[in-house]
N, C-alpha and C positions, 0 to 999 in steps of 0.2 A: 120580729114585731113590726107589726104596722102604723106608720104613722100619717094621719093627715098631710093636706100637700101645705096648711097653713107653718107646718113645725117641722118642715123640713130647712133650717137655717143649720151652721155648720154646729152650733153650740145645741142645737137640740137635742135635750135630755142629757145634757152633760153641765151642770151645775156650775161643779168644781174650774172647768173649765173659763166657762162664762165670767165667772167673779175673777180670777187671774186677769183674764184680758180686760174687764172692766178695771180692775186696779194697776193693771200697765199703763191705761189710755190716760187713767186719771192722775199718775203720776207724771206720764207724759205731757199733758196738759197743765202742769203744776210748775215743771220744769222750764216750758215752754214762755211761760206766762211772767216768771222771774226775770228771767233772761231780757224778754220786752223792755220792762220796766227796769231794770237795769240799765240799758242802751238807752233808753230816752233819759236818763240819770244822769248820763255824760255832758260835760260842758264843752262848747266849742274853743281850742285853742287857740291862740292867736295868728300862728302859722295857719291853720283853716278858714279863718274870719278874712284872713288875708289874700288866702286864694278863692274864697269864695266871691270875695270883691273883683278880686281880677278877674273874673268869670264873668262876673255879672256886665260889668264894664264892658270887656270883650264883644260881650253881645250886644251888648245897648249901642258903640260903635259899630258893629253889624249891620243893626236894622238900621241904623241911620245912613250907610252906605246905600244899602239897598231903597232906603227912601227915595235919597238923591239920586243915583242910576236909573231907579224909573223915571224920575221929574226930566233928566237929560235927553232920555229916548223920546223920540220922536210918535208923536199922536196921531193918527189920521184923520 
């Protein structure tokens, strides 16, 4: 059987097929989407909040180093 070059996709003329992987994708994406919303659900612990602080800090002491190291070097 001949078919147009438009219906040459791998599901062409296979139906049954097509709905399967439409209903995987969409399960998948259902699955997917829970899961998200689930994680953004979580609260940060206090051990996290605490290192998150000490992170922050760390860096902020960072750039201020490197502030001052420029200001020290010499300019032309």
């Amino acid at each position: 059987m001949l078919r147009p070059a438009f219906c040459r996709a791998p599901f062409a003329g296979d139906e049954a097929a097509l709905l399967k992987a439409l209903k995987r994708a969409a399960e998948n994406h259902r699955r997917t989407a829970s899961s998200i919303s689930q994680w953004r659900s979580l609260h940060m612990t206090k051990e996290t909040q605490k290192a998150l602080a000490i992170i922050i800090a760390a860096l902020g002491v960072l750039v201020i180093l490197l502030f001052w190291a420029n200001h020290l070097r010499p300019h032309p």
